[in-house]
VOGU-3710 file (C-alpha; in Angstrom, 3 decimals, decimal comma):
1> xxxxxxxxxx> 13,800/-13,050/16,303  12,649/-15,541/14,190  12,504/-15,141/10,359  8,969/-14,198/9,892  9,055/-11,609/12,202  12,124/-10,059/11,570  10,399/-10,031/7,495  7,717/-8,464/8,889  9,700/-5,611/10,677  11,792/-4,857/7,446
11> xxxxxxxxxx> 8,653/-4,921/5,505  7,466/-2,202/8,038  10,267/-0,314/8,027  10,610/-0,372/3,885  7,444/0,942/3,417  8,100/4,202/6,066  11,104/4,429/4,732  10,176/4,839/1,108  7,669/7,635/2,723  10,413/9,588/4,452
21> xxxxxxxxxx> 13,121/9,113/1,900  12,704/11,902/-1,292  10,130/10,289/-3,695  7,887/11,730/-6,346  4,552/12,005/-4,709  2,652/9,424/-4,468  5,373/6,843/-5,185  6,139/4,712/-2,308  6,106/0,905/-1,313  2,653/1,469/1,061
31> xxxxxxxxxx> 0,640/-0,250/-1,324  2,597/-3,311/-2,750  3,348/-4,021/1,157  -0,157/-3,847/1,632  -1,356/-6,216/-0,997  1,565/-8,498/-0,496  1,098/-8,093/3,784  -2,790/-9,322/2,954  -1,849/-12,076/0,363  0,494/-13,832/2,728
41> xxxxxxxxxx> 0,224/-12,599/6,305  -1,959/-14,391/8,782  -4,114/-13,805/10,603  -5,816/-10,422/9,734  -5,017/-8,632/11,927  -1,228/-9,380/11,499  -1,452/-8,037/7,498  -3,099/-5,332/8,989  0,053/-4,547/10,955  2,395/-3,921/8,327
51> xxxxxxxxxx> 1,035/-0,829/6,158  -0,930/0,609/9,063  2,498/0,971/11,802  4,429/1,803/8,233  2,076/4,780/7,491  2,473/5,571/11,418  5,750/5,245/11,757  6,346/7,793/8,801  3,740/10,135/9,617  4,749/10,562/13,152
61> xxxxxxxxxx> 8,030/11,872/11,252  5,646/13,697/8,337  3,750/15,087/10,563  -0,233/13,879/11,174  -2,565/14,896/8,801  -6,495/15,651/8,514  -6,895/12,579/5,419  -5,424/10,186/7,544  -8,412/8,241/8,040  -9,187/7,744/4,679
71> xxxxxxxxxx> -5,363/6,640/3,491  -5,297/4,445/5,980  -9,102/2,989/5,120  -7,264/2,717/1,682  -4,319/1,056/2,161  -6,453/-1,671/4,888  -9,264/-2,131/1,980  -5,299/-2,850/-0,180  -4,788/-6,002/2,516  -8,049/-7,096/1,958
81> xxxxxxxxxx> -8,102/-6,738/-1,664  -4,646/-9,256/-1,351  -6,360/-11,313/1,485  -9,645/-12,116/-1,057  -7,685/-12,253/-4,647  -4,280/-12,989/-4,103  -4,120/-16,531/-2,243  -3,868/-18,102/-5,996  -1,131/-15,955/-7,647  0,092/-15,256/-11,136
91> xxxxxxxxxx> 1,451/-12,279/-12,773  -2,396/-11,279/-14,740  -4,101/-11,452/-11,112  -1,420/-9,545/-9,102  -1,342/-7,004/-12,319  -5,109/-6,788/-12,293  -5,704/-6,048/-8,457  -3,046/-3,813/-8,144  -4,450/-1,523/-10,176  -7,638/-2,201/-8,750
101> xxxxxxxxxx> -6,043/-1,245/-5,564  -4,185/1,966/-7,008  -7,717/2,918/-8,429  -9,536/2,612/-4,700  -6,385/4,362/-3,123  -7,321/7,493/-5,769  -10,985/7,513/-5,231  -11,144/6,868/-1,296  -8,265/9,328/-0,577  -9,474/12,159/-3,597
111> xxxxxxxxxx> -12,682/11,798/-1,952  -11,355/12,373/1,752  -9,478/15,354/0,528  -12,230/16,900/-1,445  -14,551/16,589/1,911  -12,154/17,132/4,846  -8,867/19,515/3,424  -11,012/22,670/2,620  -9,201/23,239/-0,510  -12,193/22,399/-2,529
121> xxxxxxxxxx> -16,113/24,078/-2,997  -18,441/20,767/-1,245  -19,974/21,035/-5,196  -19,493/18,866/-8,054  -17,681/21,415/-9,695  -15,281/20,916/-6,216  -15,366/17,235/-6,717  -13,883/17,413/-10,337  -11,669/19,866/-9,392  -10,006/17,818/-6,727
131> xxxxxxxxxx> -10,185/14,585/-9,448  -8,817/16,876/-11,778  -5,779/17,834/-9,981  -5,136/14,355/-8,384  -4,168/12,798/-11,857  -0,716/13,287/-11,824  -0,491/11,436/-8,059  -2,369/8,899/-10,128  0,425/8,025/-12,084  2,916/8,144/-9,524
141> xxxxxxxxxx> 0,435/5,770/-7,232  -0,273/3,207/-10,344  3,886/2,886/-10,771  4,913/2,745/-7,168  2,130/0,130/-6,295  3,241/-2,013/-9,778  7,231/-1,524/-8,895  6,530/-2,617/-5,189  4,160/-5,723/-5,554  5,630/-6,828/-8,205
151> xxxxxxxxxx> 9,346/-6,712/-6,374  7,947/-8,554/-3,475  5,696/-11,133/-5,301  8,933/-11,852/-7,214  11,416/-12,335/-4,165  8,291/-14,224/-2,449  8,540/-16,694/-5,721  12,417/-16,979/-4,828  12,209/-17,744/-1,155  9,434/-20,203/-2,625
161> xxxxxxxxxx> 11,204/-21,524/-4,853  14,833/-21,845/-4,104  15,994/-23,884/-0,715  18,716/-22,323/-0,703  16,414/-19,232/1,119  13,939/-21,370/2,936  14,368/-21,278/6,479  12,756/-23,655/9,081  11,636/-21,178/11,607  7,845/-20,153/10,710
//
């Protein structure tokens, strides 16, 4: 197995890992893999590859779940979101989109639970609640996407920079 690939399996397995292993909710790898998958991964449909088998992978050990639609849709608009803003990389721009990312995440999934989980009244006053509630995921999300991207933007700069990790297998 060539490097590349064999990156692209341990990113994989990372991300369902950090899903399976205890974790405060909402704090997992899914969504700096995603962005990173999208900023560096080609073609599409290979970025695409990472956070989607990772959120399979794990929830086929979870257990499957009526939002999944929507947090997947989430973490595929996250590769995009790396795909369109993160070819040109510095520490503002990969701060700046993923919180842009951590914001979709909380509005596309909030919105999937508040319209498919039956927990909530189909009302505004069911919409804020569900908001409402969600914060404290919010903070967990904002920290887990900021620890991961950041972690893997950084060793990305190392292999970059330092021969001493390049390899010349593609």
């Amino acid at each position: 197995m060539n490097v590349k690939k064999t990156a692209i399996v341990g990113m994989i397995l990372i991300a369902a890992l950090s899903r399976l292993i205890p974790h405060a909710p909402n704090f997992t790898a899914v969504g700096g893999m995603a962005l990173f998958a999208g900023a560096v991964l080609a073609p599409t449909w290979l970025a695409l590859l990472v956070p989607v088998s990772a959120l399979l992978l794990s929830d086929l050990a979870l257990g499957l779940h009526e939002t999944m639609i929507p947090v997947y849709g989430a973490f595929i608009l996250s590769v995009l979101l790396g795909q369109l803003f993160l070819k040109q990389k510095s520490v503002g721009r990969i701060g700046v989109v993923t919180l842009l990312s951590s914001v979709l995440f909380f509005v596309i999934t909030n919105l999937g639970v508040w319209q498919l989980s039956g927990l909530y009244t189909h009302d505004a006053a069911g919409l804020a609640q569900c908001f409402t509630l969600a914060i404290p995921f919010f903070d967990n999300q904002v920290m887990g996407d900021l620890l991961s991207t950041g972690a893997l933007f950084g060793l990305g700069y190392l292999l970059e920079k330092y021969p001493l990790f390049r390899s010349t297998q593609a």
